[in-house]
N, C-alpha and C positions, 0 to 999 in steps of 0.2 A: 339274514344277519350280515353285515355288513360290519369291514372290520380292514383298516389301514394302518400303515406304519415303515420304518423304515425297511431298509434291504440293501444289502451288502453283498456283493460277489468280487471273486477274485478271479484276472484274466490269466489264460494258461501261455504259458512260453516257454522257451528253450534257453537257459542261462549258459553262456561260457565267459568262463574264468571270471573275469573280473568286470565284463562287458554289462552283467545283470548287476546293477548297484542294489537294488530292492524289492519288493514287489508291486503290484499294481491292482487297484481295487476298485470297481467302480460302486461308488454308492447311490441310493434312488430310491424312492418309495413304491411300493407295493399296496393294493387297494382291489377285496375282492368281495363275492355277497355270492354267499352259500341261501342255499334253497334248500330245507329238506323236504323229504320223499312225500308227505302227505300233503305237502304247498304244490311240489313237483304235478301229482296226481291230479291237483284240481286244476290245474291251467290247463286253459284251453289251445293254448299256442307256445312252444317253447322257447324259451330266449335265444337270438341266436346273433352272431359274429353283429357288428357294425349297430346292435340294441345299442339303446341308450338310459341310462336309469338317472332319475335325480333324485335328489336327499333333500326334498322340500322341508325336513324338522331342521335342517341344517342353514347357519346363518350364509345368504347368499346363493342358498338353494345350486350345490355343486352337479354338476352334469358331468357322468361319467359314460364311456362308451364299452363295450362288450368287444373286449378281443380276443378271447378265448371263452368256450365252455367248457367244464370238464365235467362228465358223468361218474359216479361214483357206483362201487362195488354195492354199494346200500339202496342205491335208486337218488339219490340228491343231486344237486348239482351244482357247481363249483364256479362261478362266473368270475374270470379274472379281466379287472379293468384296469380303461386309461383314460387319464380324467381330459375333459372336451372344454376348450376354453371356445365356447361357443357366444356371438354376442349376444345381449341382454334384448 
């Protein structure tokens, strides 16, 4: 399942007196594709850092890269990407 959207973090600092006028946010999108345990099970090789997946039902067929995996307490797996502007 594959599933993107925005994301919003706020950076941490030290405000004095009147120096901190407001805060600071960086905004970005987030883009990840869960595996569960019974897909997990049948692969033959696990997805791992530097993978590449693309969303061929997707207009322009986006290519995204594997920068994190994350294994889940269930047996799934949590693949967080970034998307590869690779040429055509």
């Amino acid at each position: 399942m594959f599933s993107a959207g925005p994301a919003d973090d706020g950076l941490k600092g030290i405000a004095r007196g009147s120096e901190f006028s407001g805060t600071t946010r960086v905004a970005s999108a987030s883009a990840e594709f869960w595996i569960a345990k019974a897909e997990v099970d049948a692969l033959t090789a696990l997805p791992a850092k530097g993978d590449t997946i693309r969303l061929t039902s997707r207009a322009g067929s986006p290519t995204y890269a594997v920068s994190s995996v994350q294994h889940t307490d269930m047996g799934d797996l949590n693949l967080i990407l970034v998307w590869e502007d690779l040429p055509s």
